[in-house]
C-alpha positions in Angstrom: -2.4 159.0 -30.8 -0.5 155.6 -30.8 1.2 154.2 -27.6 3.1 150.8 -28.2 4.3 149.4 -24.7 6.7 146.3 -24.7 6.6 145.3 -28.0 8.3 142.3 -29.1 8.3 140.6 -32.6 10.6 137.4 -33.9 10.7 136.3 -37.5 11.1 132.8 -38.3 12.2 130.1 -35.3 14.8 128.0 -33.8 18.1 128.8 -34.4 17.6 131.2 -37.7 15.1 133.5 -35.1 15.4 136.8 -35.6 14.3 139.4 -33.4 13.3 142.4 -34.9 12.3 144.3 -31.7 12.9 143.6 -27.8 10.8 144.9 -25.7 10.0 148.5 -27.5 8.3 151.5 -26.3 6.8 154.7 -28.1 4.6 157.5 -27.9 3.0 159.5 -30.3 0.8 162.0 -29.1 -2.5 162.9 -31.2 -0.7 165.6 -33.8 2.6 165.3 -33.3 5.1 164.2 -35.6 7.7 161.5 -35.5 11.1 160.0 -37.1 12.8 156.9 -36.8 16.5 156.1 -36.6 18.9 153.7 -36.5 20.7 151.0 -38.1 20.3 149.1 -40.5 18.3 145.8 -38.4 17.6 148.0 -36.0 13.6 147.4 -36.3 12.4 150.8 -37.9 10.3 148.9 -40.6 8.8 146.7 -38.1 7.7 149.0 -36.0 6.0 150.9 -38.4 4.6 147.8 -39.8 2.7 147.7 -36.2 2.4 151.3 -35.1 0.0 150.9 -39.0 -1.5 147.9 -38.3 0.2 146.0 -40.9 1.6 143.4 -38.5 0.8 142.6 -34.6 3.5 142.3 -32.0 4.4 139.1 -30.3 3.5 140.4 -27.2 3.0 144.1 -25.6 0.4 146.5 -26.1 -0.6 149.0 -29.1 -3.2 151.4 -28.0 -4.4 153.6 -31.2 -6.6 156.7 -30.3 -8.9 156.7 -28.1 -9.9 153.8 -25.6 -13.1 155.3 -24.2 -14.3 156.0 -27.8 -13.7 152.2 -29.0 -15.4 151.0 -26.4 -18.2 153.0 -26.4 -18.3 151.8 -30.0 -18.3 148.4 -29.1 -21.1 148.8 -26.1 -23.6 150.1 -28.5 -22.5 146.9 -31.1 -23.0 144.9 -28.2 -26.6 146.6 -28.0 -27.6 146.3 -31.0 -26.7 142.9 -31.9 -28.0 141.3 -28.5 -31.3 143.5 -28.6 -31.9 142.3 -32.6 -35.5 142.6 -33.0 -35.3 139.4 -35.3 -33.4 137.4 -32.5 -36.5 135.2 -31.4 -37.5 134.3 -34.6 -34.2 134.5 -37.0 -36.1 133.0 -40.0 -38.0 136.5 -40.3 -34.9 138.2 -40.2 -34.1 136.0 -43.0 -36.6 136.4 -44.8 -36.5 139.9 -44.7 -33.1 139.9 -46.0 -33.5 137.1 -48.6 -35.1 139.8 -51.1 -32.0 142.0 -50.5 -29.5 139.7 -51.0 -30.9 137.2 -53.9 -27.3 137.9 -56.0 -25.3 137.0 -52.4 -25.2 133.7 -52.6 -22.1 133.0 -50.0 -23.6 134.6 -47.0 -23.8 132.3 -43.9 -27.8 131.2 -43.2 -28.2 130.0 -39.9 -28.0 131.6 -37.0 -24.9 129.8 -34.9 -22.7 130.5 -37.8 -24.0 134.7 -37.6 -23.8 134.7 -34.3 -20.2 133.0 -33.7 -19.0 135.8 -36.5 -20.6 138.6 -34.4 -18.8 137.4 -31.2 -15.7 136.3 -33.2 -15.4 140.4 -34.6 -15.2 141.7 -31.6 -13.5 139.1 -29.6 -11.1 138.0 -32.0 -10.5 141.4 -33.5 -6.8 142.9 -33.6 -7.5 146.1 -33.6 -8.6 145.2 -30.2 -5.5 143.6 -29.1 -4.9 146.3 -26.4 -8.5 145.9 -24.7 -8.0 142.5 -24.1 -7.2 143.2 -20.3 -9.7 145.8 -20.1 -12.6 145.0 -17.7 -15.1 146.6 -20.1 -14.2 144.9 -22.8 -14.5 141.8 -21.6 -17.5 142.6 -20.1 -18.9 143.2 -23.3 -17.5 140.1 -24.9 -19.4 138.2 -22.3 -22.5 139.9 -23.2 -22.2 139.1 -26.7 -21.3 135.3 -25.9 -24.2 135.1 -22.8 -27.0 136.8 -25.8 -26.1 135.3 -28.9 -26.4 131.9 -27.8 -23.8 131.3 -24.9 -21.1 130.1 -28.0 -17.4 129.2 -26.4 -14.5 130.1 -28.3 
């Protein structure tokens, strides 16, 4: 299922704008089958571009599948990465890992940088764009910022 509300996208600015799509709407229940017509200009590539996630609109809303599901996904992240049975003492949990990861030598070793990322994937994610509003979702944003060190965006 995909539902794109208001979806607007410009290319470029100033005077050479262009605006691809104004304002468009579609539907696609979960199984069904779609086409798209129209001119040449019309939009058709751009809004397959987001309806696949290759680009994000300007503004309106893309909703893929379904909501419930994602954020039931995201409370039990939230879970697990506020209830980390390493988060009092994060130099075990580094430890621990140092012997997994002795050919990684890029990943990020204290814990404000491991935290912001774990906020910063969820809050900061596109394919969450159309959650932003939701009550739920920022909910659990806020428990991930109030647990993993109270970090600001």
């Amino acid at each position: 299922m995909i539902e794109i509300k208001n979806a607007t996208k410009t290319y470029g600015s100033g005077e050479s704008a262009v605006k691809a799509l104004k304002g468009v709407s579609l539907n696609v229940g979960g199984g069904d089958f779609a086409a798209l017509l129209g001119a040449s200009g019309s939009g058709k590539s751009t809004l397959l571009h987001i309806a696949s996630r290759l680009e994000h609109p300007d503004s309106g809303a893309v909703k893929y599948g379904d909501t419930e599901k994602a954020l039931e996904m995201l409370t039990t992240y939230a879970e697990i990465a506020t209830n980390n049975p390493f988060a009092p003492t994060k130099d075990s949990f580094f430890r621990y890992v140092e012997g997994l990861t002795e050919r990684l030598t890029d990943l990020p070793r204290d814990a404000r940088t491991i935290d912001k990322s774990m906020i910063e994937a969820v809050e900061d994610n596109p394919a969450f764009s159309a959650l932003v509003d939701n009550p739920r979702f920022r909910s659990i944003v806020e428990k991930l910022k109030s647990n993993l060190g109270g970090m600001a965006k």
